[in-house]
N, C-alpha and C positions, 0 to 999 in steps of 0.2 A: 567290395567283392572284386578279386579277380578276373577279368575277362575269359583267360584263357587258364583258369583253377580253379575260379568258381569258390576261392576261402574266403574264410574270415580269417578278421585278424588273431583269433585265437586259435584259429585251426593253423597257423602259418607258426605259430609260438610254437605248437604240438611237434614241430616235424624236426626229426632229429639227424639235421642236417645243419650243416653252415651255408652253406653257397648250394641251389637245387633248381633244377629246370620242373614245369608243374604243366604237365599235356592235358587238356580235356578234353577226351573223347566225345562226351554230348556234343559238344562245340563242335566237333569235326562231324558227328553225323547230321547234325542242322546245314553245314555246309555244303555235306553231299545229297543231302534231299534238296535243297537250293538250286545246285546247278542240275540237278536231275528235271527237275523242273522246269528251268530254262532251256533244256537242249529239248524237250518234250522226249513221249516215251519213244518213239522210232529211234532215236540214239542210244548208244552204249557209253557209259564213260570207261576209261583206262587210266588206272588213277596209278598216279607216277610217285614211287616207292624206294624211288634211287638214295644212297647216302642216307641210309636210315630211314627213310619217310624223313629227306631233309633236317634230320635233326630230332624227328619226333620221335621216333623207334616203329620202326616196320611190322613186330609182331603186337604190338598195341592196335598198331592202325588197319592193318590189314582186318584184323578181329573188329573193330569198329565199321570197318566199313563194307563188309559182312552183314553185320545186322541191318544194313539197308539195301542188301541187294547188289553190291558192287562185287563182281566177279572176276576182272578183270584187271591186270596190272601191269607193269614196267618197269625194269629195273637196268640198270647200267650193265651189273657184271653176272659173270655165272657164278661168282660168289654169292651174291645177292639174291640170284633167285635161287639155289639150293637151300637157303636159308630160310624162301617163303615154302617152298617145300616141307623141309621141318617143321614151319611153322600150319601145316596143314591145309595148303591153299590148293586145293583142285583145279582151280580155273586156268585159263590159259597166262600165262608167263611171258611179255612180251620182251624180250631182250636186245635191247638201246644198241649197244656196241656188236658190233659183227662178230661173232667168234672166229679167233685166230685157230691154225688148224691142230694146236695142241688142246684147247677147250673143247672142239667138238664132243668128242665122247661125251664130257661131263654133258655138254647142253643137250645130247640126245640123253643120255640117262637120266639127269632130271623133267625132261620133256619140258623145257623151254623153248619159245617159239624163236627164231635167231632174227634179228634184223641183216639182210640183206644189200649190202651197199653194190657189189659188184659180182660179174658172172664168176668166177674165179672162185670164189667164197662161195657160190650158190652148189658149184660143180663138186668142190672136195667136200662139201657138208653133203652132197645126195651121194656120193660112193660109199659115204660110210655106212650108208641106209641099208636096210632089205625090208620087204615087206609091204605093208599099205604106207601110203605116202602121206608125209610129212608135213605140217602147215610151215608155212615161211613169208615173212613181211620184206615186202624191197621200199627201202627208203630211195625217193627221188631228189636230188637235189636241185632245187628251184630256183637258187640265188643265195644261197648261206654258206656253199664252197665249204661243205665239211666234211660227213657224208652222203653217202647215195647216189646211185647211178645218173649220171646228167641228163635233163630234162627232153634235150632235143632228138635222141633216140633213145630214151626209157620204156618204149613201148616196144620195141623191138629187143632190146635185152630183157624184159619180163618177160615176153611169147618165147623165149629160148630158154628161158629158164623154169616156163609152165610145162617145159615139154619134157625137160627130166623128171625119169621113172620114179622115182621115188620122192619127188616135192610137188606140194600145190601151192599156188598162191592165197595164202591167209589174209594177206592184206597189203593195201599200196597208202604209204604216209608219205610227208614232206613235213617241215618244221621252218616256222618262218624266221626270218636271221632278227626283225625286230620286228614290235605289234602295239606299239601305245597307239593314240588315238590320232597324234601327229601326224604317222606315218603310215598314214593310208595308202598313198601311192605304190610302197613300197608291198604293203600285205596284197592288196590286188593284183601287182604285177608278178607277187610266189603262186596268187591260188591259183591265174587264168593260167599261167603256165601246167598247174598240177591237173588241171580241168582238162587242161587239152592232151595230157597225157593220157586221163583216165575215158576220155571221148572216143583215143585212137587206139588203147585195148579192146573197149567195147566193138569195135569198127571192126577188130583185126577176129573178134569170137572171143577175146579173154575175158576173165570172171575176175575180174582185180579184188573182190574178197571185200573184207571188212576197209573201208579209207578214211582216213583220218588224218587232219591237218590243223586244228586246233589246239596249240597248248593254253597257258592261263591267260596271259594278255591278250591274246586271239583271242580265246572261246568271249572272254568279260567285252570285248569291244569293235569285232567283227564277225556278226552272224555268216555273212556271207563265206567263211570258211568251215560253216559246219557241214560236215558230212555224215559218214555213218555212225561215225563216235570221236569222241574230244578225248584229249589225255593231258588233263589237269595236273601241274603238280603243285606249287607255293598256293595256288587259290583257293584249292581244296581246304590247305592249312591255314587259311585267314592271315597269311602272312601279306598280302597285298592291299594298298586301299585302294577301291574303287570310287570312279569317278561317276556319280550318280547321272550329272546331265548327259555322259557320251553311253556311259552302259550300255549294253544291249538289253538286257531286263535291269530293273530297278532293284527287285528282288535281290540280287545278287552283294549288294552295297549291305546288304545285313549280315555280309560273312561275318564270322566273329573268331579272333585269334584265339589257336589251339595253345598255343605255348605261352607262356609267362617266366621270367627267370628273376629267381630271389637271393638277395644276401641276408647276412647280417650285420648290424656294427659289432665287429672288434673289439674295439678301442676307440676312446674318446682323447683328444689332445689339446690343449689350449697352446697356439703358436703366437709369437708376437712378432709385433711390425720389422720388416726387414728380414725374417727369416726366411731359409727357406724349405721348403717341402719337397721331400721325394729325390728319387733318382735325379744327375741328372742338370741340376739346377735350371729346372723347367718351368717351375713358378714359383715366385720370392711374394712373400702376404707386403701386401702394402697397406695393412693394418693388422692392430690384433684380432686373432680368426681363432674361432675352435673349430675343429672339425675330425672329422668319426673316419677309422679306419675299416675298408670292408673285405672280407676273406676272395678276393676275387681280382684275374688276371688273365695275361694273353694265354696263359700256361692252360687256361680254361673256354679258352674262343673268345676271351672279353677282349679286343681287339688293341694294343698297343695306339694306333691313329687315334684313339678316342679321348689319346690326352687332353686337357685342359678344354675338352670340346662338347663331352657325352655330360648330361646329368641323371639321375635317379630320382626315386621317388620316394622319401621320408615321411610317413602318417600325412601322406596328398600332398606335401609340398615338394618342391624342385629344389636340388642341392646338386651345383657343378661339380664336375669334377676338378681337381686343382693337384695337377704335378702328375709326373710320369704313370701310367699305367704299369703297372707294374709284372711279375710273371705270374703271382696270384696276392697281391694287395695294390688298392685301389684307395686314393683319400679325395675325400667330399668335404666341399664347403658347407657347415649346419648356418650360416646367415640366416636370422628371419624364424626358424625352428626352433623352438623351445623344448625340452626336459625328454630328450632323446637319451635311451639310456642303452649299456652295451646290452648283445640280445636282440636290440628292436631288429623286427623285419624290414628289409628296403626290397624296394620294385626297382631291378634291372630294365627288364621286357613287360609291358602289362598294361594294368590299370590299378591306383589306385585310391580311393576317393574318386573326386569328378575330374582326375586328370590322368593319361596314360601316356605312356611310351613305345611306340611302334617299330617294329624291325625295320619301315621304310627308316625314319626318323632316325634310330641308330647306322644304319646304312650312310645316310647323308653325314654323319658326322664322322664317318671311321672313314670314307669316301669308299663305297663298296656297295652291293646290291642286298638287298631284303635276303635272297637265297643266300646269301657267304652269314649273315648273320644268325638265321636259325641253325642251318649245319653247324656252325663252329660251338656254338652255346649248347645247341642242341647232343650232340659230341661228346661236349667235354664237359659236361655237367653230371651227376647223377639224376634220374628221373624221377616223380611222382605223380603218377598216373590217376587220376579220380575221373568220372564219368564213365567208367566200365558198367555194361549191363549187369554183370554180377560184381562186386565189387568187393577189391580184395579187403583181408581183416586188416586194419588200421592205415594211419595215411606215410609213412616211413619211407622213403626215397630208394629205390631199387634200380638198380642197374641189369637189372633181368631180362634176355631176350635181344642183347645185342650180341 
């Protein structure tokens, strides 16, 4: 069984696809009841919906995460969130990037909330206003030098900007530059700073709104950054491992990967010693080798770096990969595998048998992070979505909803 599909191996025969990303919704609502749990009910989660649902598809996830109560979201662009719009999302739209003053319109016509970096942006988004006012988030910048207003008078640019007519403060965030478990020093020295901004609103009469400073590696391994709501995004997706001793709940360590990503073999080749495989002259057999060709490539987010580095998963066992990754074919070493035939299913991303493959795991081998790996697959694959509440007729790979 799939982790993050939940098939059988016969169910994976059925689908009529070559190469297929495979989402499990169940999996992601086990996730968000998970950290729902860990943040207890006084918090909100803001579940971060950027770049597809990273890779998963946004109108899948959003509908998943829905049936548990999750109202709240985030997205990068005002592309993105028009598109949760179509997708039926009532709740508030929290939007990542500042909108530049040619997006305005759209972010007030879709009623997206704008993240606020500077007064400047705050002022030409309240001209365009009339009426009852507006909610709007000011990101502070704490130490990550990217955006939002800097830390040392953030409390004094938010009270100037609570006092235009037409905005209220919906919410005061900061986003930590890094958060493993290492680097505590660092995560304490973002919050006390964001703390002491939000101490000297309170001081000055301000209503700093909804705050939140949690994203995944915070919210899974520094309580002390939680506030009114976390905005989760790869941990929502079980795309991270957690580390059970430092976690903040234990709970958490049962996420379970939403994504899974499949080929097939090709083509089968028997090569003999001295030759060699692939683009390139990247790996020459230093014996005779067969090995299976699979429908899959950079052309598809399968990463180029993964040369001679990444393996797959063949009926539970592990087969390198051997010779240039190619723009969409990929050839594996079958060593040790027996009566693999063209057709069979392989695990790119997943589980199968008692052994899986991890997005951290392909990350280390492409040298890139968990997040570049679900997006790029997650992308450029076709999808097959199962664990839908109603669940559509047959299991057939659709690209619907991007």
């Amino acid at each position: 069984m799939q982790p993050g599909c939940r098939f059988s191996m016969t169910t994976k025969r059925e689908i009529t696809q070559k190469t297929w990303v495979a989402i499990d919704l169940a999996a992601l609502r086990g996730n968000l009841r998970a950290m729902s749990a860990t943040i207890g009910p006084e918090r909100s989660i803001i579940l971060v919906v950027k770049s597809d649902a990273y890779g998963h598809g946004a109108r899948s996830v959003v509908d998943a995460a829905a049936d548990v109560g999750i109202a709240h979201f985030a997205v990068a662009t005002v592309d993105e969130g028009e598109a949760l719009r179509r997708f039926n999302v009532t709740g508030e739209i929290l939007l990542l990037h500042p909108p530049l003053a040619f997006e305005m319109e759209r972010t007030i016509a879709a009623n997206l909330t704008p993240t606020i970096s500077d007064e400047r942006t705050a002022r030409q988004f309240n001209d365009l206003l009339s009426g009852a006012r507006r909610p709007v988030h000011v990101e502070v910048n704490t130490g990550m030098n990217r955006l939002g207003v800097n830390w040392q008078d953030a409390a004094e640019t938010i009270a100037r900007i609570s006092r235009l007519p037409h905005l209220t403060i919906g919410g005061v965030f900061t986003h930590s530059r890094t958060a493993m478990p290492t680097d505590a020093d660092a995560v304490h020295e973002q919050i006390s700073r964001f703390r002491e901004v939000l101490a000297d609103c309170t001081a000055r009469g301000i209503d700093p709104g909804v705050c939140h400073a949690a994203s995944s590696y915070v919210l899974a391994y520094h309580p002390e950054t939680l506030c009114d709501a976390v905005r989760p995004g790869l941990l929502a997706y079980g795309g991270l491992v957690i580390d059970a001793a430092r976690a903040v709940d234990p709970t958490l360590t049962a996420i379970k990967p939403v994504m899974s990503v499949h080929t097939r073999v090709l083509h089968l080749r028997d090569v003999g010693a001295g030759e060699w495989i692939h683009y390139g002259d990247a790996f020459r057999a230093e014996r005779p080798m067969r090995v299976a060709v699979l429908p899959i490539g950079y052309g598809m987010g399968y990463s180029r770096h993964l040369t001679n580095k990444a393996q797959v998963l063949i009926d539970g066992h592990r087969a390198p990969v051997v010779g240039t990754v190619g723009m969409d074919m990929t050839v594996v070493d079958l060593a040790g595998i027996d009566g693999v035939s063209v057709g069979e299913p392989v695990t790119i991303l997943g589980r199968d048998g008692d052994d899986a493959i991890t997005a951290e795991e392909l990350a280390r081998w492409a040298g890139t992070i968990p997040y570049e790996i679900t997006c790029r697959l997650g992308n450029g694959l076709p999808r097959c979505v199962v664990g839908a509440e109603v669940p559509a007729a047959g299991l057939t790979a659709t690209t619907a909803g991007r």
